[in-house]
Short mmCIF file of the C-alpha atoms (twelve columns), coordinates in Angstrom:
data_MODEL
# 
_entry.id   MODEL 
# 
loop_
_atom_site.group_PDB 
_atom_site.id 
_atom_site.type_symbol 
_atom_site.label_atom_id 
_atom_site.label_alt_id 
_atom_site.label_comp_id 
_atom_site.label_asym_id 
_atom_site.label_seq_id 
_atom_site.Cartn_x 
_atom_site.Cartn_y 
_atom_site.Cartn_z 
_atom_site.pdbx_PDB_model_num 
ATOM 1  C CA . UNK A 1  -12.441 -32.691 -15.929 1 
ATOM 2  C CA . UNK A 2  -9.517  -31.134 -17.207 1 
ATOM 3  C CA . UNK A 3  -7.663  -27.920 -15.807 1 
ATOM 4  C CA . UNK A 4  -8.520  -24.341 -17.504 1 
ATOM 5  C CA . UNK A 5  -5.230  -23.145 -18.670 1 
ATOM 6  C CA . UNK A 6  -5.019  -19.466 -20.357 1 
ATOM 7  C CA . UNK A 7  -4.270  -19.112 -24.250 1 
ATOM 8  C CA . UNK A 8  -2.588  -15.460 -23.697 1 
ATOM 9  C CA . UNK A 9  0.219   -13.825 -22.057 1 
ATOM 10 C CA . UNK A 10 -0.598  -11.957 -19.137 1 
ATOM 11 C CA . UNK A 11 -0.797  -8.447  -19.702 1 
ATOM 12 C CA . UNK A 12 1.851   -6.092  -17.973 1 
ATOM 13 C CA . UNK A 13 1.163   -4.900  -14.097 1 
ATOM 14 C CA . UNK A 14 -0.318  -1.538  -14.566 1 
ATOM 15 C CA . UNK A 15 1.785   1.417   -12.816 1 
ATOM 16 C CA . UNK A 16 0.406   3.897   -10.400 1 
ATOM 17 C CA . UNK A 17 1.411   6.866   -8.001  1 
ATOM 18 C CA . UNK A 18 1.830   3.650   -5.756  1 
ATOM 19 C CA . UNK A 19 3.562   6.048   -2.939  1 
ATOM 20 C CA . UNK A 20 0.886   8.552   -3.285  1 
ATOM 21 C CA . UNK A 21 -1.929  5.847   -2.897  1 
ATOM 22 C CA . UNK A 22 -0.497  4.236   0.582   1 
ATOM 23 C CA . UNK A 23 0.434   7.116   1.831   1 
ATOM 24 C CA . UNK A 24 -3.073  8.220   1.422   1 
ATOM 25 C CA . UNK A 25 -4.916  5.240   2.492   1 
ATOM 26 C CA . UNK A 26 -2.254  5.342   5.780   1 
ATOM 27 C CA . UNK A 27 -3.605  9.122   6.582   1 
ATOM 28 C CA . UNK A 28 -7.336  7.858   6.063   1 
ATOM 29 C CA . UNK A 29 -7.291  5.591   8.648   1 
ATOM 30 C CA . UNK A 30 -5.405  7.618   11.093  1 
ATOM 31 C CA . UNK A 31 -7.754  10.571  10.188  1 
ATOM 32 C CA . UNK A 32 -10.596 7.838   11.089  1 
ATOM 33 C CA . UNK A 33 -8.882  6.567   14.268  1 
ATOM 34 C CA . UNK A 34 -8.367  9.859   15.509  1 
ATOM 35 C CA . UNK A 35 -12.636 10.922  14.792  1 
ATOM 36 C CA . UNK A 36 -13.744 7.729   16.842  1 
ATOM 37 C CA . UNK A 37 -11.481 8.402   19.781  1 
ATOM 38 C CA . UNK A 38 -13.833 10.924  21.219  1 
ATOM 39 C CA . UNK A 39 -16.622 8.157   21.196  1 
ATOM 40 C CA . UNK A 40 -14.383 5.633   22.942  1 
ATOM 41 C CA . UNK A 41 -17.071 5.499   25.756  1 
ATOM 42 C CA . UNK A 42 -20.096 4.648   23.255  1 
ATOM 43 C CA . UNK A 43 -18.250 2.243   21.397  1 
ATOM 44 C CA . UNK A 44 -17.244 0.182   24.814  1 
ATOM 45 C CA . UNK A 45 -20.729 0.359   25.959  1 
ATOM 46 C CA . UNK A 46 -21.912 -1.208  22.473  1 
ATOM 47 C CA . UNK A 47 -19.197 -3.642  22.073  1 
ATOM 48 C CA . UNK A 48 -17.856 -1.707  18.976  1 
ATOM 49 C CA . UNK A 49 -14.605 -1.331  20.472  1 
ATOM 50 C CA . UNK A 50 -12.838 -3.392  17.693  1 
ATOM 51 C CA . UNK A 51 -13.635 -0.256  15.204  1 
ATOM 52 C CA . UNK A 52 -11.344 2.268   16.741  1 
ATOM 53 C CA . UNK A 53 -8.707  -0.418  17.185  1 
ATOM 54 C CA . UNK A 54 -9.142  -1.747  13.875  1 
ATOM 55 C CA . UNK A 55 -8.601  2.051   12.357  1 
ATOM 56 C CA . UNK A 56 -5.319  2.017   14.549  1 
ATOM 57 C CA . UNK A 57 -4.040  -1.328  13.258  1 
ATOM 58 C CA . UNK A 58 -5.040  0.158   9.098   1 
ATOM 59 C CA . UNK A 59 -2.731  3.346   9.992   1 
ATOM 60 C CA . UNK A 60 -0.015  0.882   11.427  1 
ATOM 61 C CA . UNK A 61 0.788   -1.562  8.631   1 
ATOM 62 C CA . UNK A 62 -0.368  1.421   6.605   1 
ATOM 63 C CA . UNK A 63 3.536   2.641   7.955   1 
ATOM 64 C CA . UNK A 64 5.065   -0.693  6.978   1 
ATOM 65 C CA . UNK A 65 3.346   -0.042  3.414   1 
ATOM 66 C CA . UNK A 66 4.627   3.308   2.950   1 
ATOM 67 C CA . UNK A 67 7.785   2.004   3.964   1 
ATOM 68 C CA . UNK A 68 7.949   -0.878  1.683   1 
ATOM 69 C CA . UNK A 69 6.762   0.960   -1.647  1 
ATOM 70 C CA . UNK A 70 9.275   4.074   -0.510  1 
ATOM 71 C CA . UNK A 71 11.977  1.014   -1.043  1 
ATOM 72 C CA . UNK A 72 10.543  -0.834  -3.987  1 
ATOM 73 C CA . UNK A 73 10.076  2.476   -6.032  1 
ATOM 74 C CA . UNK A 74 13.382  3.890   -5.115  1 
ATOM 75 C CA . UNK A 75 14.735  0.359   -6.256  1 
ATOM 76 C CA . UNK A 76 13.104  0.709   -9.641  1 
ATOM 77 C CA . UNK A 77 14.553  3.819   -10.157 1 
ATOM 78 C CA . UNK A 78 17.909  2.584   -9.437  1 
ATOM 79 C CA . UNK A 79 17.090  -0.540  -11.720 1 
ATOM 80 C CA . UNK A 80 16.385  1.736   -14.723 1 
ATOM 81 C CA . UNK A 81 19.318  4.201   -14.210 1 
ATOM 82 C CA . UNK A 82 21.769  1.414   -14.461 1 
ATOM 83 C CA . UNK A 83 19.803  -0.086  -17.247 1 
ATOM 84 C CA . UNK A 84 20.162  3.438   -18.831 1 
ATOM 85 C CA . UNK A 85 23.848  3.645   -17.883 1 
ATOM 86 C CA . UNK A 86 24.662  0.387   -19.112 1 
ATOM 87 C CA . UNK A 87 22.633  0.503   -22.553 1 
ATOM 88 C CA . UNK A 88 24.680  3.951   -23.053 1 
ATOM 89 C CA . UNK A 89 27.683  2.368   -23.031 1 
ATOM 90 C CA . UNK A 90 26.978  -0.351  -25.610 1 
ATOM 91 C CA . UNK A 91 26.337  2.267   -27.749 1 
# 
């Protein structure tokens, strides 16, 4: 059997309001976290405890996410100003 190997280039990674997007998804899951806390009782007495902790956890690395595309956008943006700078200067 031999290996599938693909007859094209890979197309270009698409993108986004990246920030926007985390950022988002982080407030949805605190939003979410903070809606089941007033159940906290029902949820122990059901053994659906893991949801409300689960919703914490999303809104925590959520804050590492926001965090890490913050960096990796503002390091784009530095990437293509010196690309700018320096193709200005061959000119």
């Amino acid at each position: 059997m031999t290996k599938w190997t693909p007859t094209h280039e890979a197309p270009e990674p698409l993108e986004g309001p990246v920030v926007a997007t985390i950022t988002g998804g982080t407030i949805v899951w605190f939003v979410l976290f903070l809606a089941q806390l007033p159940f906290y009782g029902w949820y122990r007495d059901h053994g659906h405890l893991w949801w409300l902790w689960t919703c914490l956890a999303g809104g925590g690395l959520g804050l590492i996410g926001v965090w890490y595309v913050r960096k990796r956008d503002a390091a784009i943006k530095r990437h293509a100003a010196a690309k700018a700078a320096l193709d200005a200067e061959q000119r």
